[in-house]
N, C-alpha and C positions, 0 to 999 in steps of 0.2 A: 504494500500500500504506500502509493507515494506522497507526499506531505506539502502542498503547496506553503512557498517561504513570500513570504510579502517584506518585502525591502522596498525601501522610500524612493521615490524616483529621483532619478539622477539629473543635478543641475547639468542644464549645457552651458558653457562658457561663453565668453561673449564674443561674436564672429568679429574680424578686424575687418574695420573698414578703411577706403583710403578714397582720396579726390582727388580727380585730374582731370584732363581734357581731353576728349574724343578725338584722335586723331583719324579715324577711319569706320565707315557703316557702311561699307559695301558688301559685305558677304549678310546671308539672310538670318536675323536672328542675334549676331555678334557684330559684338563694336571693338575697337580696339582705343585702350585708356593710356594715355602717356602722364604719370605718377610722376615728378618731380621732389627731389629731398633737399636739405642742406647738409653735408656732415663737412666737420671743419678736418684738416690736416695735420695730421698729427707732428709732423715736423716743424712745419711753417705757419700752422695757428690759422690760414687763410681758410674762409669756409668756400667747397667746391659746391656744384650743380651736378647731382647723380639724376639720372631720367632712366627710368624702366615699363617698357611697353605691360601690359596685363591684356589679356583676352576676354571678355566680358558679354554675358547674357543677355541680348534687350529682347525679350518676349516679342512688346509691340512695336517693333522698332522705331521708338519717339527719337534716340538719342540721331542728334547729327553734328561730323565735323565742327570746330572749335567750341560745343557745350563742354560749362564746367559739370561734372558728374559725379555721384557717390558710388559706389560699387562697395560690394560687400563680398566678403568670404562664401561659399557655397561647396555642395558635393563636386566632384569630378563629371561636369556635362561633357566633354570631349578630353582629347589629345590635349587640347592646350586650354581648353575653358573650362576655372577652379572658378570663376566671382560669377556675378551678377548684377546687374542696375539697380539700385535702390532707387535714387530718385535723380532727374535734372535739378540742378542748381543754378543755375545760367545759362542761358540760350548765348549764342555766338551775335554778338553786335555791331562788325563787319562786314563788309559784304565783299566777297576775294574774289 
């Protein structure tokens, strides 16, 4: 006879989010997010500009080239797509 164990359900952590600017909405579904940092140099004290591409989920595809964007942590949707859109933050005000 097996004994059902009731254990308290388990917090989930909280997913990391980052903001950046939509470099590309050409493919269906996925946006591509260019993430900008500050880290300063360890030698020279000077702070550099690190930029790293993220691959990202737009369901409905709202986001377009130069929106600023939230994107958030997610399951493994593809190869290269771990985030997702949380929301637009700025629409691109521009016109290229």
């Amino acid at each position: 006879m097996a004994t059902a164990v009731n254990t308290p359900t388990q917090k989930r952590r909280r997913r990391n989010q980052l903001i950046g600017v939509v470099t590309s909405s050409k493919m269906q579904k996925t946006i591509v997010v260019r993430v900008t940092r500050q880290i300063q140099h360890r030698l020279y004290d000077r702070y550099l500009h690190v930029t790293k591409k993220f691959y990202a989920h737009d369901e409905t595809g709202e986001a377009r080239p130069g929106d600023v964007v939230r994107i958030v942590e997610t399951r493994p949707m593809s190869r290269l797509k771990r985030w997702r859109l949380a929301e637009v933050l700025a629409r691109r005000t521009s016109v290229e």
